[in-house]
VEXMI-136120 format. One record per residue: x, y, z of N, C-alpha, C in turn. Coordinates in steps of 0.001 Angstrom, whole numbers, plus 500000, padded with zeros to 6 digits. Layout:
REM residues N
XYZXYZXYZ/...
***
This chain:
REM residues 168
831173125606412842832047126601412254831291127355411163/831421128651411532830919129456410578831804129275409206/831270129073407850832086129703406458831782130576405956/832611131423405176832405132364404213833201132285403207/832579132181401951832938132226400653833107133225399479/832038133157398864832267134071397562832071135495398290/832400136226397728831757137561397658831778138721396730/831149139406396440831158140578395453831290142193396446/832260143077395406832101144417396318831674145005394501/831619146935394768830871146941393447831371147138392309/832971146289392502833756146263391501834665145086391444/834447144300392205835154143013392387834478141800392937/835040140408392208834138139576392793835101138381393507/835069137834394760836014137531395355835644135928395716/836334134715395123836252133808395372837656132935396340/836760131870396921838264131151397996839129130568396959/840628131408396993841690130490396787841597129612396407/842079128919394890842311127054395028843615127313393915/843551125522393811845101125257392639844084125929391376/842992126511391261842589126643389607843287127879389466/843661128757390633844503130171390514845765130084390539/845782128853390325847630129033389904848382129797388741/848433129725387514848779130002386792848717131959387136/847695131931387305847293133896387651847981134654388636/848089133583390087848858133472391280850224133825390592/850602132950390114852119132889389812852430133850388960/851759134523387541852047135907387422851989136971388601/851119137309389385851428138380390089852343137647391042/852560137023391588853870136738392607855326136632392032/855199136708390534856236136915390043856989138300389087/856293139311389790856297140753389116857055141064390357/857843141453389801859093142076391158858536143446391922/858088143969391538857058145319391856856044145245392777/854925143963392005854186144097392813854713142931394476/855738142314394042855995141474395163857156141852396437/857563143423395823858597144240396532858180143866398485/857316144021398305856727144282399785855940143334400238/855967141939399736855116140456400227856578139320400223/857668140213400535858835138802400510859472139012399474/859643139415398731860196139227397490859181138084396294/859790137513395479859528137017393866859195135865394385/857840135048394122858094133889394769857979132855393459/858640131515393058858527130549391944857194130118392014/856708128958390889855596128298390512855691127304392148/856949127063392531856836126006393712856317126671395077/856922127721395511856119128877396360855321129128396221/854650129095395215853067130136395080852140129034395301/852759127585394606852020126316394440852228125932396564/852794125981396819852740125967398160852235126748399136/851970128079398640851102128781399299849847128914399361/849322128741397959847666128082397637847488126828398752/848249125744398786848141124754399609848253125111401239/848942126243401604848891126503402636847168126922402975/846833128320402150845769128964402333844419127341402010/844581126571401575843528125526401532843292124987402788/844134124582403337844299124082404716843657125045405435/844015126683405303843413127437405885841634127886406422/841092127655405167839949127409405052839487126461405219/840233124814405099840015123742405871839115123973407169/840184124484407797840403124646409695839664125734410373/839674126984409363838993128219409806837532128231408942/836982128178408260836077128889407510836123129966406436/837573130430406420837662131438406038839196131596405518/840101132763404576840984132640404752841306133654403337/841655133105401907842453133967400929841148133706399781/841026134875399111840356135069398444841250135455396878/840674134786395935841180135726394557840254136722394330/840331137459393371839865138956393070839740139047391603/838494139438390860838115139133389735837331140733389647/838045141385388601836899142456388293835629141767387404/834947142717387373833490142444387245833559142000385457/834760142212384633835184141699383264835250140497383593/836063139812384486836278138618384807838124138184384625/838904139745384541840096139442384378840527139496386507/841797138697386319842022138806387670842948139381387839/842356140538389032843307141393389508843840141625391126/843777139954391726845123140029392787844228138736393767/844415139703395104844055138748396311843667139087397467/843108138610397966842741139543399456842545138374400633/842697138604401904843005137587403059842101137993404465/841853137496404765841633137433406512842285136009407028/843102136274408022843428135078408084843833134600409419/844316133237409924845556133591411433846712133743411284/847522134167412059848964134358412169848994134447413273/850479134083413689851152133754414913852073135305414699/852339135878415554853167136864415734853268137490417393/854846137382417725855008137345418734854462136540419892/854578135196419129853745134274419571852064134505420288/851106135362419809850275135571419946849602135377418521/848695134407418506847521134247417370846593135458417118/846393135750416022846545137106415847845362136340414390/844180137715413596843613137610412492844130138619411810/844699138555410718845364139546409933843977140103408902/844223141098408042843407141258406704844551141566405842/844663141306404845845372141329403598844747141755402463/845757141830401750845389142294399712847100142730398968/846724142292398008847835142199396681846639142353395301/847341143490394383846868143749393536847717143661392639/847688143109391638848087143299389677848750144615389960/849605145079389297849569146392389288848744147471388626/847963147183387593846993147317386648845633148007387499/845906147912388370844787147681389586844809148973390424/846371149391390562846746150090391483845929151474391259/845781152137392210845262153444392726843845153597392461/843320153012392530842164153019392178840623153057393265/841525152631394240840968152123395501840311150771395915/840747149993395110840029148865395151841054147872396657/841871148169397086842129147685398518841554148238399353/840759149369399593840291149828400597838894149171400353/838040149013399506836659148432398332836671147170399111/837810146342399210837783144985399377838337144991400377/838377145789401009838988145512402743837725145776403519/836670146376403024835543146797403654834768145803403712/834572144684402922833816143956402244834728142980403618/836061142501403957836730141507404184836474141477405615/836365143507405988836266143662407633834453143512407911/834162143432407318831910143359407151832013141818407697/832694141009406684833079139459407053833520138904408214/834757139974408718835386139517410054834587139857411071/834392140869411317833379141784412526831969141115412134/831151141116411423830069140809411170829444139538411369/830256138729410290829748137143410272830254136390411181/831494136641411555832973135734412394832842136073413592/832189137730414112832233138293415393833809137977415564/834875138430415209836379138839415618836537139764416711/836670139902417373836830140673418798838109141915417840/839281141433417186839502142542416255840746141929414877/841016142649414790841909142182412875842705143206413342/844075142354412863845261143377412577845512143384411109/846444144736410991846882144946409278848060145270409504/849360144930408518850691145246409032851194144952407317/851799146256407182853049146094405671854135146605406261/855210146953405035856555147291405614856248148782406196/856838148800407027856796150100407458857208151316406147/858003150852405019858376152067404231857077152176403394/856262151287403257854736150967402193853857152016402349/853794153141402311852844154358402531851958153919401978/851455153602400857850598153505400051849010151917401082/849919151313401383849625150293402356849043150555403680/849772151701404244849592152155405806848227152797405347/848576153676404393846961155042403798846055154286403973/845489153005402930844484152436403050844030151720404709/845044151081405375844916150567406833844337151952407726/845323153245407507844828154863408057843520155057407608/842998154977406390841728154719405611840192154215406417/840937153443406657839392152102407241839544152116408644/840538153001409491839916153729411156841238152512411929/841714151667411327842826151023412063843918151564412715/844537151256414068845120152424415061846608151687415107/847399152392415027848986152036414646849591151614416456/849407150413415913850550149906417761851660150239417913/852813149459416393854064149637416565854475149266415341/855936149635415455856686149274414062857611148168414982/858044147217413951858726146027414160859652144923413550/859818144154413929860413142872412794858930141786412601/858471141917411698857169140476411727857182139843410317/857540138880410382857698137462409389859181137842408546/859736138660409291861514138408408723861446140199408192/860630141046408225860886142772407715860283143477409092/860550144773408582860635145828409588859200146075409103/858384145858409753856730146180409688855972147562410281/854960147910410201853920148835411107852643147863411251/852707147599412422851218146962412997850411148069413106/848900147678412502847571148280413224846643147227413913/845668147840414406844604147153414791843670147625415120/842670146947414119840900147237414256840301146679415491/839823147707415907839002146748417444837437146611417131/836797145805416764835043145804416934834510146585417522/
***
């Protein structure tokens, strides 16, 4: 099994997920704003369960959730490649959640480049999907951004979504 770990883009430095990002985790998962469009607000017990999910993840895959550290060393969010089941088809997603502090800046598109170099590159992924709520413009732009081709809009993990997908 291939791994991949740390990485740097030229404004962020991206390490795997653990319980040491809890406390940081649990501020941004608990900003109603920035969590409008990842499920809603999630508690210290959700977030603490989701780190544990994404551990396992990287367990099994090599790969999986990254935290996000500007080059100060304050942290500003998260970023993913990962599996998912959807429509019962196993599926590699790419992800990101930013601080809001963070926002517009371009640093999801910065670190999606860096995440798809990883998937296509090191992993050889045949391809990565990206999917937010369908109302998330700001979300779709960056996915429209990086050449990803819109399948469909849908219900995926309980909201009305827009699937893309990157093909290698």
């Amino acid at each position: 099994m291939i791994s991949v770990s740390d990485f740097q883009t030229a404004r962020l430095v991206a390490t795997p997920l653990d319980l040491s990002h809890l406390d940081e985790l649990c501020v941004l998962h608990k900003d109603a704003e920035v969590s409008k469009y990842l499920g809603g607000v999630r508690d210290e017990a959700a977030t603490r369960a989701y780190i544990t999910d994404n551990i396992a993840h990287w367990d099994e895959f090599g790969f999986g959730t990254w935290a996000l550290r500007d080059k100060a060393g304050v942290f500003a969010g998260r970023c993913a490649l990962r599996h998912i089941t959807i429509n019962d088809v196993d599926e590699v997603e790419i992800g990101y959640t930013f601080a809001r502090e963070f926002w517009g800046q371009g640093l999801a598109t910065e670190v999606s480049r860096a995440v798809l170099d990883i998937g296509f590159g090191t992993l050889k992924l045949p391809n990565i999907i990206a999917f937010a709520y369908a109302e998330h413009r700001a979300s779709r732009h960056v996915m429209e951004k990086l050449g990803f081709q819109f399948e469909y809009e849908g219900e995926i993990i309980g909201a009305w979504c827009a699937l893309y997908r990157l093909v290698r």
